[in-house]
C-alpha positions in Angstrom: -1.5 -8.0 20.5 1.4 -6.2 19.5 3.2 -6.7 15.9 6.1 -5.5 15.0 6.9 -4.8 11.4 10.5 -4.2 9.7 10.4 -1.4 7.4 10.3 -1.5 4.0 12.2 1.6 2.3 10.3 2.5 -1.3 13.1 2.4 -3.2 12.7 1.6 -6.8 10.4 -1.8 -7.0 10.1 -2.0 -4.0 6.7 0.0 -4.1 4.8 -3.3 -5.5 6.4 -4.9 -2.3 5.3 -2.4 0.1 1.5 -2.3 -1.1 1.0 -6.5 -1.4 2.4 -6.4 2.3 0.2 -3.8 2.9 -3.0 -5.2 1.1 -2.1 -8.7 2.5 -1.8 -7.3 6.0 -5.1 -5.4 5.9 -7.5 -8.8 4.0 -5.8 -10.5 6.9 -7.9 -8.0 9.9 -4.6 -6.3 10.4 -5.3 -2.7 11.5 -3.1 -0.5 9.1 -1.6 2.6 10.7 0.4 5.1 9.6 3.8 6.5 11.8 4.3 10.0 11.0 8.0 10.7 9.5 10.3 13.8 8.6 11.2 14.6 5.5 14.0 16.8 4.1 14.7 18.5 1.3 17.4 17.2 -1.5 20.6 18.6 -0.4 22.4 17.4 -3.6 22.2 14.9 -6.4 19.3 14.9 -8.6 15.6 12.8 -8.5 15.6 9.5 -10.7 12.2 9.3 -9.7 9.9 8.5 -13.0 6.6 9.4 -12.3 5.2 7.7 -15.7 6.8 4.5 -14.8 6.0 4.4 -11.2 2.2 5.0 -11.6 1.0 1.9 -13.8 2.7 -0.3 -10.4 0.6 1.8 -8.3 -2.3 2.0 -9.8 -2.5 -1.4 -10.5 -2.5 -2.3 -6.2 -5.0 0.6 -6.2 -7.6 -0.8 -7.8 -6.8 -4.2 -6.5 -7.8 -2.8 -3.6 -11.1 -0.8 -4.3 -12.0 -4.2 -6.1 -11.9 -6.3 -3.2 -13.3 -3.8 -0.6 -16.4 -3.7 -2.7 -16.5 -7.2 -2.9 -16.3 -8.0 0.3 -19.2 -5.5 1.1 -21.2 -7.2 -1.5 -20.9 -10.7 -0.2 -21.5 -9.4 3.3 -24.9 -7.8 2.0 -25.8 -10.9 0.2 -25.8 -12.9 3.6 -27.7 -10.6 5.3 -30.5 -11.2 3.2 
């Protein structure tokens, strides 16, 4: 079955958007693929990217994930028995 899927662009808070979609989606048996994109170079302006402000909101979905991976292997061993 085909889904299609607006995208979301990671701009600002958006990235806490993105990865619940994205973690949703996959605990859901949604296969996650990833679409190859260019990227350019920054003609002009400058970055307002903040890497020390941008990492706790990632991190935080990271392990949110790991967490729930491993428990779900662990349940699935514990029936086996």
């Amino acid at each position: 079955m085909l889904h299609i899927v607006t995208p979301v662009y990671n701009e600002g808070d958006n990235i806490k958007k993105v990865l619940d979609a994205i973690h949703k989606a996959y605990f859901n048996g949604y296969k996650i693929t990833e679409l190859p994109t260019p990227w350019w170079d920054r003609t002009e302006g400058e970055s307002r990217f903040n890497f020390r402000k941008w990492l706790p909101k990632y991190i935080r979905w990271y392990w949110f994930g790991i967490a729930r991976v491993i428990t779900e292997k662990v349940l699935k061993m514990k029936r086996l028995k």
